[in-house]
C-alpha positions in Angstrom: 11.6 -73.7 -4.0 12.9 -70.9 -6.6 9.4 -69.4 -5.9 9.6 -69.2 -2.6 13.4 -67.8 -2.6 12.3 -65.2 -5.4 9.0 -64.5 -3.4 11.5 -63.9 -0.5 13.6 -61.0 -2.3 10.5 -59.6 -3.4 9.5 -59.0 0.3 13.2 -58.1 1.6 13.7 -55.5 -1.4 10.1 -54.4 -0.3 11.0 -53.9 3.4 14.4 -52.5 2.1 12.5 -49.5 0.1 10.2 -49.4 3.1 13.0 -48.6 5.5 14.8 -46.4 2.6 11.6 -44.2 2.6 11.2 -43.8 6.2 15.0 -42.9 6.6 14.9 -40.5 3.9 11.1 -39.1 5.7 12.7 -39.1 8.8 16.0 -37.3 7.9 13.6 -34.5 5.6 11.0 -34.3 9.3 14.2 -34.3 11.4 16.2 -31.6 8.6 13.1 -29.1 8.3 12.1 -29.5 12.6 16.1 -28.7 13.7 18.1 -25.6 14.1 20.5 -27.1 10.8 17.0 -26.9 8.5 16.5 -23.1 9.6 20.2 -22.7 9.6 20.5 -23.9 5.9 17.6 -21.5 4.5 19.0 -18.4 6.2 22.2 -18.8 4.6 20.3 -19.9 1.2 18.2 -16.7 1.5 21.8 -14.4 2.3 23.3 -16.1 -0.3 20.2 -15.5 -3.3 19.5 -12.0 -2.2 23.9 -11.2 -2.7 24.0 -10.8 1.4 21.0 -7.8 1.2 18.8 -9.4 3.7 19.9 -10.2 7.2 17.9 -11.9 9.5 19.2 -12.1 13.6 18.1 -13.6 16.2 16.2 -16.4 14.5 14.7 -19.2 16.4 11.9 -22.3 15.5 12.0 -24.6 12.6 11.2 -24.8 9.0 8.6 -27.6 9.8 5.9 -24.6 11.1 6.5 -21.1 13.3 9.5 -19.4 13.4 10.8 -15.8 15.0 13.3 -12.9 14.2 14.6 -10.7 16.6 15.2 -8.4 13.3 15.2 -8.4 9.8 16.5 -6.1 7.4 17.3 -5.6 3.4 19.3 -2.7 2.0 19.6 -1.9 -1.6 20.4 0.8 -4.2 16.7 2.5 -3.7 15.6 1.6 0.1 16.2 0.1 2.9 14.1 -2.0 5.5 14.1 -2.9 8.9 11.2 -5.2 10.8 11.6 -5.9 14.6 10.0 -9.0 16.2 8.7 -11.1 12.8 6.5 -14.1 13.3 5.3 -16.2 10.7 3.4 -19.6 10.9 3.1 -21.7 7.7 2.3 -25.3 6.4 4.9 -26.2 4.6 2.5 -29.6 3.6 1.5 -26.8 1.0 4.4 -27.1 -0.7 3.1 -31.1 -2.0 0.7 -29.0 -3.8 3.5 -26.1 -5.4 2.0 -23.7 -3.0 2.9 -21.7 -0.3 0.5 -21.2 3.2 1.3 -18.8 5.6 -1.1 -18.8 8.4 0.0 -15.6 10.1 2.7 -13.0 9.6 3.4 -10.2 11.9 5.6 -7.8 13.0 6.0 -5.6 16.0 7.4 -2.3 13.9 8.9 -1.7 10.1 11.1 1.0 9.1 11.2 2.1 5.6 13.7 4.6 3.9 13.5 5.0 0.8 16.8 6.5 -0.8 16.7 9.6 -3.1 17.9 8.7 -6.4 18.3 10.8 -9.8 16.9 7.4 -11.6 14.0 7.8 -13.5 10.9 5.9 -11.7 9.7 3.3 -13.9 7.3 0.1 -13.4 8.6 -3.5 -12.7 8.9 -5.7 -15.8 6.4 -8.5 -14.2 5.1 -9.3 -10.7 4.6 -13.3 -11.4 4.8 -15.5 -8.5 6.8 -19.0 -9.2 4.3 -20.3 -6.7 0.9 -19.4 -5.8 1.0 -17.9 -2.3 -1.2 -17.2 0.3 -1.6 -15.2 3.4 -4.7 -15.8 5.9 -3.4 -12.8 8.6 -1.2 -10.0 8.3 -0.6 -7.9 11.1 2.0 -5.0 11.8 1.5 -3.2 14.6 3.8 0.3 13.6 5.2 1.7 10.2 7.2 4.5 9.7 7.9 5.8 6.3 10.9 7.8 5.5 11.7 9.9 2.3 14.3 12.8 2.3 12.0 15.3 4.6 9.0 13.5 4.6 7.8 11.3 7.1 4.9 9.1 7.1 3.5 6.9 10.0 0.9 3.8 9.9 -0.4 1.4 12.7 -2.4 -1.3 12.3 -2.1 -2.8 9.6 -4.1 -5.8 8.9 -5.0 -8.0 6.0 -5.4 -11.0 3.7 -3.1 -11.7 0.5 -3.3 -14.4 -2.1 -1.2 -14.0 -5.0 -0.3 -16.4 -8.5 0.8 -15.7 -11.9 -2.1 -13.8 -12.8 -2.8 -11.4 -9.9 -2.3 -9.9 -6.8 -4.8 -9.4 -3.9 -5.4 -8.1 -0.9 -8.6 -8.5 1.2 -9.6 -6.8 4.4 -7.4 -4.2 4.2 -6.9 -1.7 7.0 -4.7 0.9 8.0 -5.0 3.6 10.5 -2.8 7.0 10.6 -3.1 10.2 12.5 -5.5 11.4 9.5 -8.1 9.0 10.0 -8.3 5.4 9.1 -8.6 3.5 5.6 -10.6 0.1 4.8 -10.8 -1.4 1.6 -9.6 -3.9 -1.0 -7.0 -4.0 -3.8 -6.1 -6.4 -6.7 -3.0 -6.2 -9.1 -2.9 -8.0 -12.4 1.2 -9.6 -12.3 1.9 -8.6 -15.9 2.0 -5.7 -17.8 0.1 -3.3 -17.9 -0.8 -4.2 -14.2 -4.8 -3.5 -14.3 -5.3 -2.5 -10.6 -8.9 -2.2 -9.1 -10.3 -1.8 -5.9 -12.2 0.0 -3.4 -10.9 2.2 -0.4 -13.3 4.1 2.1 -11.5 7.0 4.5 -12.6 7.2 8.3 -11.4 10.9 8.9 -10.1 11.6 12.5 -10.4 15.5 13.5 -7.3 16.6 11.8 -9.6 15.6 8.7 -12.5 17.2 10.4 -13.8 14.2 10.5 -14.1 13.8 6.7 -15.7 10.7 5.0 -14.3 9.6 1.5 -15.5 6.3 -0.9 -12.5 6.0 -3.6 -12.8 3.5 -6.5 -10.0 2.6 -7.9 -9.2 1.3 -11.5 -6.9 1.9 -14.5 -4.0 0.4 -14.3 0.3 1.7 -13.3 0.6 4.0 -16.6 -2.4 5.8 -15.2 -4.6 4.7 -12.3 -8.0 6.1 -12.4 -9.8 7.3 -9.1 -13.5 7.7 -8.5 -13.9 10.0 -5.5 -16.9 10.7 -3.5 -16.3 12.9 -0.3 -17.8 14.5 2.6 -17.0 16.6 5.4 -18.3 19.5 7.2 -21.3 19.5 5.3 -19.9 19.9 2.3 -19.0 17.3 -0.7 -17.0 16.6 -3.3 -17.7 14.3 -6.1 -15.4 13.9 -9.6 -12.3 11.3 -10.7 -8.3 11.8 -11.0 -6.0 10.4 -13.3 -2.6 9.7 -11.8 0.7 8.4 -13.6 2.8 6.8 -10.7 5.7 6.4 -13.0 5.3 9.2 -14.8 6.8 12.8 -14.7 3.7 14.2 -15.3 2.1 12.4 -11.9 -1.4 14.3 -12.2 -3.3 13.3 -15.8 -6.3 14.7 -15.1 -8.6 15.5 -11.9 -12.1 17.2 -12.1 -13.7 17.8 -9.3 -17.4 19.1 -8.7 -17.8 20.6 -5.1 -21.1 21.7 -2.9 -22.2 23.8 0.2 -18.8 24.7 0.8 -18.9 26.7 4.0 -15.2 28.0 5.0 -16.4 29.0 8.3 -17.4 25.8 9.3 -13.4 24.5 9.1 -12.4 27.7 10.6 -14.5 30.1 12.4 -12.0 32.7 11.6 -12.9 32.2 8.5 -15.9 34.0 6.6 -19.3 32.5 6.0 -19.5 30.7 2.9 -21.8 28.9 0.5 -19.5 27.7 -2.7 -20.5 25.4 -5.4 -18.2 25.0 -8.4 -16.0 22.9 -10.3 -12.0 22.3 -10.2 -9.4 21.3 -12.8 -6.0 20.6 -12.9 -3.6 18.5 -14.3 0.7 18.3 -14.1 2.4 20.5 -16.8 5.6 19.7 -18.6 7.7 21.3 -15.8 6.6 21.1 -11.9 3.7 22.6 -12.0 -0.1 22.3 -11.6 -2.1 24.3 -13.6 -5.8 24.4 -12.8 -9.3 26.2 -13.3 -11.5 26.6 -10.7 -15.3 28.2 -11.5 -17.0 29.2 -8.0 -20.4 30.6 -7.2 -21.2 31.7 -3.5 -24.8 31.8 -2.7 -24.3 33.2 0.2 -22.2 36.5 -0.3 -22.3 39.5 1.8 -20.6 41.8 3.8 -17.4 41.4 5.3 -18.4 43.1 8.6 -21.5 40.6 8.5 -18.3 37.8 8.6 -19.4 36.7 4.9 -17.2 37.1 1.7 -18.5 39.7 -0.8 -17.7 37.5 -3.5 -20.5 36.4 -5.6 -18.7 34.4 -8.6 -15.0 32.9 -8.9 -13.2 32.0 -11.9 -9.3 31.7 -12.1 -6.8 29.5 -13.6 -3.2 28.9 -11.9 -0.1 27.7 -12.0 1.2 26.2 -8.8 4.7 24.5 -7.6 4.3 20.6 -7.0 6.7 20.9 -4.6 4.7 23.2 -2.1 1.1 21.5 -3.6 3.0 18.3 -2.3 4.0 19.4 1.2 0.6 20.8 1.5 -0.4 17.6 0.4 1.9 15.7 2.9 0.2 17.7 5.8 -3.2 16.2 4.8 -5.6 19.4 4.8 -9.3 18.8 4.1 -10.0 18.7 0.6 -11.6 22.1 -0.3 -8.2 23.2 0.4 -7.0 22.6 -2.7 -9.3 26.0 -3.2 -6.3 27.8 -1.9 -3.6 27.5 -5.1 -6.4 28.9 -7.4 -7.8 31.8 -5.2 -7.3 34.5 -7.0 -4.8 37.1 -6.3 -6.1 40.4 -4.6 -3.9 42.5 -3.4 
């Protein structure tokens, strides 16, 4: 008798957990599928980011897809505005300590980035808490802002995993009224961040229809670039040093150029066959100093529309500021022949 009475309240406290873990499953399905789930994480993501991020217009549930009319985040250096946000993730991911988003998109983003007399420096880590991954990104429209300068990108598409070791993106593309890029890049998440990666350039015919192969290594106190470019007939083949946090941006670039022909970019221009090297690197001011050693195996007569220039060697100074609007404008790349022509008048 006391077995069958204990046996009893073994199978009611049984059924009792049973119905404790089904209320408690239920209430978590019924928390994460309702409006007061998606409520509760937009106020918990206001709240952690000090009111910076403001999402409206927000519909769908925590349990899979959800929409925003608009999100934005302002802060001391930038602000950001996305229209029309989708995003589809698994949250059974999160069993695992991981985070699967299916797809992420986004109609248009806005980016300003604020001038600022700060000194530029590198984040102190880029370690995920949790391991996250990205099958499809897609924005359909970016537009860039900084002081003057305006940038624009469409399509933008790719793949992104990311832990506490590194950073990735897969299937990378981008297109802009210069031509379009394809590639790959991965980001260690600490210090010294070793980046590498390759990118290959589509030129459209404001890039007369260039063609460019850039390797990328190093790591954010100076990424090295491996450049192999093409357009027009002619080539360019050498590596850059860049510093994107420091003062001195431009380490080192060498560059070793063939069968330049100018009047092939401009037939204004005279007939042309350069071959030669260029150097330059930043200063310790704002400029760009540089050598440039030319030979043109096809020199003649200026009424026979060729340059009576046989050999070329100069070495230059020139403002970053006007290299970098030059820059901003996206000429081919033997125009960076122009700061280091020589003087003649």
């Amino acid at each position: 008798m006391g077995a069958a009475r204990g046996l009893r309240w073994l199978l009611l406290a049984i059924v009792v957990v049973a119905v404790v873990i089904v209320v408690l499953v239920g209430g978590g399905l019924w928390f994460i599928t309702s409006n007061v789930g998606l409520n509760w994480a937009i106020g918990e993501a206001k709240l952690r980011t000090q009111d910076r991020l403001k999402l409206d217009g927000v519909t769908g549930s925590l349990a899979g897809s959800i929409h925003v009319r608009q999100l934005s985040y302002t802060d001391d250096n930038l602000r950001l505005v996305a229209d029309n946000v989708d995003f589809t993730w698994s949250p059974r991911a999160l069993v695992s300590r991981s985070v699967q988003v299916d797809a992420f998109a986004a109609t248009h983003i806005a980016l300003e980035m604020k001038p600022s007399d700060k000194k530029s420096a590198p984040p102190e880590s880029l370690v995920l808490p949790l391991p996250v991954d990205v099958s499809t990104a897609r924005v359909a429209q970016i537009d860039i802002i900084s002081g003057s300068n305006r940038w624009q990108i469409s399509g933008l598409a790719f793949r992104y995993s990311g832990n506490h070791d590194r950073h990735r993106f897969d299937d990378l593309a981008l297109d802009t009224p210069w031509g379009a890029l394809r590639g790959d890049l991965e980001v260690a998440a600490t210090k010294p961040f070793a980046t590498r990666g390759n990118i290959a350039l589509a030129g459209s015919d404001l890039l007369h229809r260039a063609s460019a192969a850039i390797a990328i290594g190093g790591d954010f106190t100076a990424l090295a670039l491996g450049i192999d470019a093409a357009v027009v007939g002619a080539s360019a083949k050498g590596s850059v040093s860049v510093g994107p946090f420091d003062p001195r941006w431009l380490r080192s670039s060498s560059l070793v150029l063939q069968d330049v022909d100018l009047a092939r970019v401009d037939s204004t221009l005279p007939q042309t066959m350069l071959a030669g090297t260029l150097d330059a690197a930043s200063d310790d001011g704002e400029l760009i100093r540089g050598r440039t050693a030319l030979r043109n195996t096809d020199a003649g007569a200026w009424t026979a529309h060729k340059l009576p220039i046989v050999a070329l060697a100069a070495v230059t100074g020139y403002s970053e500021v006007v290299l970098g609007a030059q820059i901003g404008r996206i000429l081919p790349f033997f125009s960076v022949l122009v700061p280091f022509w020589p003087d003649r008048r």
